[in-house]
N, CA, C and O of each residue as an XYZ file, in Angstrom:
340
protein
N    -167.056    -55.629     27.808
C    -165.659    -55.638     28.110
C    -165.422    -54.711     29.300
O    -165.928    -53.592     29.384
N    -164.342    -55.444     30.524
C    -164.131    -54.342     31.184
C    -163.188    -53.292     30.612
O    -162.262    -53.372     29.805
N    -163.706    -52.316     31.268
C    -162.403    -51.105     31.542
C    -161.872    -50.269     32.397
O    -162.825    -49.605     32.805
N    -160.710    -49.829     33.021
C    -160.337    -49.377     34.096
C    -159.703    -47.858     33.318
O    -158.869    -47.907     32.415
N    -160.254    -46.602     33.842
C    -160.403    -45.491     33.765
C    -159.679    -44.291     35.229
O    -160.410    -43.867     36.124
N    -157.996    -43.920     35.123
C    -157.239    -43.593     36.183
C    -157.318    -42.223     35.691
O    -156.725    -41.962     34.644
N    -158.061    -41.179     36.387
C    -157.710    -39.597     36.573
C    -156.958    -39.145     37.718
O    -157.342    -39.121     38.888
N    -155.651    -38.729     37.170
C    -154.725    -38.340     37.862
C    -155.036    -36.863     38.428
O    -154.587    -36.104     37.570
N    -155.578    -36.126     39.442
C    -155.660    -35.266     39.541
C    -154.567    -34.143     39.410
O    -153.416    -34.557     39.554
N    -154.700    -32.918     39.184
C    -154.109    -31.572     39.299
C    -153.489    -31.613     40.957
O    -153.906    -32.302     41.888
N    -152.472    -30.725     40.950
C    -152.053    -30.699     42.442
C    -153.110    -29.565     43.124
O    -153.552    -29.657     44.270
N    -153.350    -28.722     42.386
C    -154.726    -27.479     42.962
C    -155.953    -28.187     42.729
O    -156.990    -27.546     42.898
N    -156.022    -29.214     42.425
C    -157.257    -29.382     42.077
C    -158.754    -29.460     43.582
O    -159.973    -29.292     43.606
N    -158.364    -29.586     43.945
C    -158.837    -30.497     45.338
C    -160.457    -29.201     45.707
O    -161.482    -29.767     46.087
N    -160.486    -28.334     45.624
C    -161.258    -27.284     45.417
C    -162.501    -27.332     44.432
O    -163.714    -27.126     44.481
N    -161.422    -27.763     43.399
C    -162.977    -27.844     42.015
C    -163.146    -29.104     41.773
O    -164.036    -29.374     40.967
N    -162.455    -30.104     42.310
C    -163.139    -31.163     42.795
C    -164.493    -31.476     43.819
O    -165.500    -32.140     43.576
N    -164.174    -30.863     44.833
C    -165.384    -30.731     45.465
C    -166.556    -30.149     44.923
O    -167.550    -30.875     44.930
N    -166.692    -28.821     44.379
C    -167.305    -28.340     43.484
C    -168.001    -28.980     42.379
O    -169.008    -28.468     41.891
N    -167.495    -30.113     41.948
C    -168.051    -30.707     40.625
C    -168.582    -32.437     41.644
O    -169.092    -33.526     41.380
N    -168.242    -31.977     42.389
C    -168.421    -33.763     43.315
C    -170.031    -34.001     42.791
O    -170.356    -35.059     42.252
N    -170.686    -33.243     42.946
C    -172.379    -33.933     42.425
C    -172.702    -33.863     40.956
O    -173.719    -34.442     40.576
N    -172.025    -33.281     40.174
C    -171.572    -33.597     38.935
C    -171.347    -34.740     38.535
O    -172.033    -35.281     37.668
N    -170.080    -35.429     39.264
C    -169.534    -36.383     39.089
C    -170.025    -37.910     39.355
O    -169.571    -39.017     39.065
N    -171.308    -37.377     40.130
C    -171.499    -38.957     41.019
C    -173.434    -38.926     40.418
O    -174.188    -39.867     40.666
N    -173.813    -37.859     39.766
C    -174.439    -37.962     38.598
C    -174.570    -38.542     37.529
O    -175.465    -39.295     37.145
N    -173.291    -38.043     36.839
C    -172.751    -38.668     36.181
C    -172.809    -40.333     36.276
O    -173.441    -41.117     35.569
N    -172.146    -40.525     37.122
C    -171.466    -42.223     37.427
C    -172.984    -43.038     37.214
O    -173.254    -44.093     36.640
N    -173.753    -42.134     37.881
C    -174.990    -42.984     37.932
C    -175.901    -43.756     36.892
O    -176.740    -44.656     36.921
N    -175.342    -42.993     36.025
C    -175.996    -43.584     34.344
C    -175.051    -44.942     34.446
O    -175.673    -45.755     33.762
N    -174.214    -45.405     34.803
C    -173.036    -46.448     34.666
C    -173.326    -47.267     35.711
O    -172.893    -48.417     35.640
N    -174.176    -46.832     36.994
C    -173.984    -47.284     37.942
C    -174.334    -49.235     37.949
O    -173.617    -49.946     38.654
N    -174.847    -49.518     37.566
C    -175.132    -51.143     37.172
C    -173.900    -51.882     36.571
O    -173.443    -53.024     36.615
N    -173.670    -51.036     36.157
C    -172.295    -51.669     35.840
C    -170.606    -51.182     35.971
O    -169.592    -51.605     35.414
N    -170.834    -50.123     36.951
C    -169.553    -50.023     38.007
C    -169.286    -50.947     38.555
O    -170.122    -51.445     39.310
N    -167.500    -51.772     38.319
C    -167.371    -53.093     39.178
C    -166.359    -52.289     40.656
O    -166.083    -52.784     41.749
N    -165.988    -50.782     40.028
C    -165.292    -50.565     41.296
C    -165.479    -48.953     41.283
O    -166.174    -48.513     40.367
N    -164.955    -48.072     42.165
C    -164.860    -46.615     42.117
C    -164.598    -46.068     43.311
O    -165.205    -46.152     44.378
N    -163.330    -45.326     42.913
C    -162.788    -44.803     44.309
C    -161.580    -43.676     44.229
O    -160.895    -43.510     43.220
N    -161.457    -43.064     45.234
C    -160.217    -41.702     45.252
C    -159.492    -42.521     45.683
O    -159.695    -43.334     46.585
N    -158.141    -42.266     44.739
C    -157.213    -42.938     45.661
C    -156.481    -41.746     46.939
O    -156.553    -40.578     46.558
N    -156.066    -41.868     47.821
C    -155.981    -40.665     48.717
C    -154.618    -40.609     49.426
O    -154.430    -41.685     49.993
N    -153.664    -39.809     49.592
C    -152.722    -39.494     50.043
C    -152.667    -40.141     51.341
O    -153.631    -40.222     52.101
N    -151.286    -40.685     51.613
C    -151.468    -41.362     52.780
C    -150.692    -40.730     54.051
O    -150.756    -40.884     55.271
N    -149.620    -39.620     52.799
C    -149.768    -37.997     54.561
C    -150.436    -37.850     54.849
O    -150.586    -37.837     56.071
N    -151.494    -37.592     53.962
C    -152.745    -36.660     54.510
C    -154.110    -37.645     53.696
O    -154.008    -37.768     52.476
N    -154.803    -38.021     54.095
C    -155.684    -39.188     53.922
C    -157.113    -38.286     53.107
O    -157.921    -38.759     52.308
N    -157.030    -36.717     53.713
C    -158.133    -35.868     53.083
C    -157.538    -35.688     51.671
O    -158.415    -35.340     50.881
N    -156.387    -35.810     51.140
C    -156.013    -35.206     50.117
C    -156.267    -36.224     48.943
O    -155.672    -37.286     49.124
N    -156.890    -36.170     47.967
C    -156.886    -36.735     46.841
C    -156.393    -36.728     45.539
O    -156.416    -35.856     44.670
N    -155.793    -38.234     45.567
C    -154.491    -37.799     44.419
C    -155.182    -38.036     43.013
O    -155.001    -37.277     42.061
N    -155.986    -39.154     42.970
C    -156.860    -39.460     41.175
C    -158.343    -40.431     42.417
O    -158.916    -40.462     43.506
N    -158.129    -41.229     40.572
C    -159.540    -41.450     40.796
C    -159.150    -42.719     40.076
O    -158.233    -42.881     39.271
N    -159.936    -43.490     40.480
C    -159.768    -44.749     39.691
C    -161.555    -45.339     39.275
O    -162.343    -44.760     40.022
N    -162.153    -46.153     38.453
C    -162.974    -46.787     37.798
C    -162.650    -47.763     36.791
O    -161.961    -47.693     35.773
N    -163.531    -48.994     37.496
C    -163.435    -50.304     36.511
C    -164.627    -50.370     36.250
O    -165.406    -50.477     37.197
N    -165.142    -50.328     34.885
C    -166.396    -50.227     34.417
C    -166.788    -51.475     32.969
O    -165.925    -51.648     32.109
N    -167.924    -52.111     32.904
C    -167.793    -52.984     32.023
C    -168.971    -52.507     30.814
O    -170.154    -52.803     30.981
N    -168.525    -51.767     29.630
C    -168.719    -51.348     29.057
C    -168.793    -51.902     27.368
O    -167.902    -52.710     27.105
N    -169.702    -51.579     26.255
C    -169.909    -52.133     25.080
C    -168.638    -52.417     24.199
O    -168.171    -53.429     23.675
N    -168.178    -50.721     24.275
C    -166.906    -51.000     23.084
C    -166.120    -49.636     23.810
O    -166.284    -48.973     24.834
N    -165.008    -49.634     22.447
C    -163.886    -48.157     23.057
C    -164.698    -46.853     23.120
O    -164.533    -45.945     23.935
N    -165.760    -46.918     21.952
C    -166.037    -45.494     21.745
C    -167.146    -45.521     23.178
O    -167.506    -44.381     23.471
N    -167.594    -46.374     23.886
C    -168.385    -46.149     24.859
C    -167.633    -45.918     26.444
O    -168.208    -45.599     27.485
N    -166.268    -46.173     26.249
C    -165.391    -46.213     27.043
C    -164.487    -44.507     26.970
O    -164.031    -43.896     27.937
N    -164.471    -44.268     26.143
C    -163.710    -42.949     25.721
C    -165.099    -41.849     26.204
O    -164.855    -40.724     26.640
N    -166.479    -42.344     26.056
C    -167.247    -41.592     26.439
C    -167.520    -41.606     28.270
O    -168.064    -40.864     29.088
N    -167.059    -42.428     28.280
C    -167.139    -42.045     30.038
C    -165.469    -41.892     30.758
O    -165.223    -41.544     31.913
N    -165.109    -42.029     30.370
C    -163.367    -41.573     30.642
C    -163.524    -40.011     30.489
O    -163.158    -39.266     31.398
N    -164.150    -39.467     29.164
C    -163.488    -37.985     28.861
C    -164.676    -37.360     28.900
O    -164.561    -36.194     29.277
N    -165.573    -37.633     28.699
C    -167.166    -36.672     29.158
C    -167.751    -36.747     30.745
O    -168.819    -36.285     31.147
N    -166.605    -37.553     31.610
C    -166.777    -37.241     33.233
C    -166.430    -35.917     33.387
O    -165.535    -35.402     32.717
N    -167.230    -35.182     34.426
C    -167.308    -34.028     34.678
C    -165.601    -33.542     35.593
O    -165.129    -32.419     35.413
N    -165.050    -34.354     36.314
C    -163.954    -34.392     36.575
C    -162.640    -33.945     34.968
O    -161.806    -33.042     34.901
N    -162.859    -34.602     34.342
C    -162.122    -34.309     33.175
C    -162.264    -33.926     32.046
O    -161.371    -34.006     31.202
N    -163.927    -33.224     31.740
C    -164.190    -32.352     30.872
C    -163.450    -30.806     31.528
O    -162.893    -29.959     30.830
N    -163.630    -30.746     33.006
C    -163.483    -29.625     33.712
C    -161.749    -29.351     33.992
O    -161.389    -28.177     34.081
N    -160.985    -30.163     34.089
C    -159.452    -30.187     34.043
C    -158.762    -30.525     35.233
O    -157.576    -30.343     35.507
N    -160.200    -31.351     36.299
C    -159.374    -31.827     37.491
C    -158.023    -31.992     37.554
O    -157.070    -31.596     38.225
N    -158.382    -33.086     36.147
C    -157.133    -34.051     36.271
C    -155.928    -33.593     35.280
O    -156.090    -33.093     34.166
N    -154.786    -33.843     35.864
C    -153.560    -33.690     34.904
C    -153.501    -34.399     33.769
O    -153.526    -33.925     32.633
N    -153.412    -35.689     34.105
C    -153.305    -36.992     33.342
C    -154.783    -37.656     33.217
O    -155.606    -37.692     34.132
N    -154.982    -38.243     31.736
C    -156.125    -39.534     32.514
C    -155.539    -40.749     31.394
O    -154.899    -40.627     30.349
N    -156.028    -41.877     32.066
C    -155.529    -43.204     31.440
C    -156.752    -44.089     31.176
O    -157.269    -44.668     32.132
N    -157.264    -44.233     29.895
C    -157.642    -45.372     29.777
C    -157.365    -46.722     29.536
O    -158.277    -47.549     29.538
């Protein structure tokens, strides 16, 4: 089943984002075969600034979905304000 996975970042976040960036793309990599998408979505004042994160991932069930939504290093760590599965 797919699933689409939106981390809304922190407004400070942008700092420990970078910081966890090889964390994060570590991470992804266990998924990577079956990432159908993945991307920052990015401020369009300022194009460096990153507002979330988006991922469409096609995954077994919820509990395998809740495990990559909330055990990403982005949102174990508190990048994000919000996250949406």
């Amino acid at each position: 089943m797919q699933y689409f996975a939106w981390g809304v970042d922190r407004p400070d976040a942008m700092q420990q984002r970078l910081d966890l960036r090889d964390a994060h793309w570590a991470f992804l990599d266990g998924s990577e075969d079956r990432l159908f998408a993945r991307c920052p979505v990015l401020d369009d004042a300022g194009p460096t600034r990153v507002l979330s994160s988006i991922h469409v991932v096609e995954l077994d069930d919820d509990a395998e979905a809740r495990h990559f939504a909330y055990d990403e290093p982005f949102a174990k760590e508190g990048v994000f304000s919000a996250l949406v599965l």
